[in-house]
N, C-alpha and C positions, 0 to 999 in steps of 0.2 A: 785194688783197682782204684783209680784215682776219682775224683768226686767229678767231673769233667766227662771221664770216659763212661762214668755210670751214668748220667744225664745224658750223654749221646745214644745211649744204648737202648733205653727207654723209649715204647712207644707215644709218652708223653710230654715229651722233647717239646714240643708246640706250646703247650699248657706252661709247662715248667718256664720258658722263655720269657713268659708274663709278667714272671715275677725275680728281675733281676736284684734287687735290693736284697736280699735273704738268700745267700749262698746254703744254708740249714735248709731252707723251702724246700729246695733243688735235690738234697740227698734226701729227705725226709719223705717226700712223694715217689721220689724214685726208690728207692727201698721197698717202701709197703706196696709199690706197684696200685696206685687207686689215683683215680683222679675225682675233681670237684663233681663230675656227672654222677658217679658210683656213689656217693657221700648222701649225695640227694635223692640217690633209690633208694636206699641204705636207708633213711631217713624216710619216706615214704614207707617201704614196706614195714617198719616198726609201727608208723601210725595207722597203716590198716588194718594190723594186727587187735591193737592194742585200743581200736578208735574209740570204742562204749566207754570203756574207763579213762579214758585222755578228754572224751567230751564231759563226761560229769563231773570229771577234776577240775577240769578248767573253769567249766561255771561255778564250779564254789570258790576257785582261785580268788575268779570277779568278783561273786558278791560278798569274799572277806578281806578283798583291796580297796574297793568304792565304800564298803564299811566299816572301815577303820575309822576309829577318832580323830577329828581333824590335828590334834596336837601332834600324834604320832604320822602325821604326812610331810614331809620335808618342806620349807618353806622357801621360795624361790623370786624372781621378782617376776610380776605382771606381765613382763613380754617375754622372757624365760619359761611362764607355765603356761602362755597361751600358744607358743610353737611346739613346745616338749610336750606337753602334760595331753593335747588333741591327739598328738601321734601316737600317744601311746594308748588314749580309747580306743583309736581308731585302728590299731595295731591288736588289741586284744580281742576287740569282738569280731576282725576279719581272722582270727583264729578259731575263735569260737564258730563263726559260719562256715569256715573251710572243715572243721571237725565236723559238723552235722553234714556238709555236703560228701565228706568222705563215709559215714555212715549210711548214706542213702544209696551210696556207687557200692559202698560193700555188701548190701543184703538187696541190692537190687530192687529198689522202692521207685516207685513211679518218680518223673522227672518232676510230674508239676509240686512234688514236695520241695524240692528245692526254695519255690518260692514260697511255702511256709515254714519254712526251716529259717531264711531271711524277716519274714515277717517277724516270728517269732522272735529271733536275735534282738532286731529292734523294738519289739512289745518289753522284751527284757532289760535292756538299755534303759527303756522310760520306767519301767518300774524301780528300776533302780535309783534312778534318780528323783524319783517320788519319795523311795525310801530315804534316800539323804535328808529331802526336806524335812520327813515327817517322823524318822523314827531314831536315824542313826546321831549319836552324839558329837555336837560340834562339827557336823557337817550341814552344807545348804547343795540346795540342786542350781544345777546348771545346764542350762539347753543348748549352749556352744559344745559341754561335754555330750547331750545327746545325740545333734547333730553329725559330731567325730563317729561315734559311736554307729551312728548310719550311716554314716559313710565308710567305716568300713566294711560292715555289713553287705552294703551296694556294689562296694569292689574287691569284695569275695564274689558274688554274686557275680558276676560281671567277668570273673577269670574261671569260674564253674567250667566250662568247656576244655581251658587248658588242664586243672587237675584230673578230668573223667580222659581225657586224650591220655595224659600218662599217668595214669593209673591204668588203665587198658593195657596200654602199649608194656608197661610191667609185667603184666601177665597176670597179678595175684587176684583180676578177679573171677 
């Protein structure tokens, strides 16, 4: 069957269409029959599986990335690691909030934990960067990194409703 007639035949013809540059895309989707929607349950329901151990990983993840020696952190230039280096606080501890808000949807804990789940993150954020100042070697604190760090926080926060919608609508709870 030609790789043409397989992409027509697929109810993902639409999706597949997206991405004309990669003729591989095209058979590769069309084969295993799965599009980006299923990837993302897929990927959902392993984390609310798995969520206790994915959140206590991940906070030790943080505080043995923020406490590495500053030698061993890549050196980059001044406005290189204030665009990069923000996204990526603000990229880990809006993981860290979405893990503990996926914990609270899966054992069915009152809502208003949510916002101490948030507090929390960011109580954690400053402690961490207390630690930089006060304990971790060749590291100094910085409040532009706490800032990120509440901010992603806030917009984990702030998408709460989208994950508890599908997460629901998944059915796994």
């Amino acid at each position: 069957m030609a790789a043409t007639t397989l992409v027509q035949s697929t109810q993902f013809a639409p999706l597949l269409t997206s991405f004309p540059a990669n003729p591989f895309c095209f058979v590769f989707l069309s084969i295993i029959k799965i599009s980006v929607q299923q990837l993302i349950n897929l990927f959902l329901r392993f984390c609310y599986r798995h969520v206790r151990v994915l959140l206590f990983s991940w906070a030790i993840i943080i505080l043995g990335l923020c406490g590495m020696p500053g030698r061993f952190v890549p050196s980059t230039s001044w406005f290189e690691l204030l665009s990069f280096d923000k996204w990526v606080h603000a990229s880990i501890f809006f993981i860290l909030c979405g893990l503990g808000f996926l914990t609270q949807i899966k054992y069915n804990y009152p809502t208003y934990l949510v916002f101490i789940i948030t507090a929390l993150a960011i109580l954690y954020g400053g402690v961490i960067e207390w630690m930089q100042a006060n304990w971790f070697s060749e590291r100094s604190a910085d409040w532009y990194d706490f800032y990120a760090n509440t901010f992603g926080c806030l917009t984990a926060l702030s998408l709460y409703k989208v994950l508890y919608r599908r997460i629901t609508c998944l059915k796994v709870v």
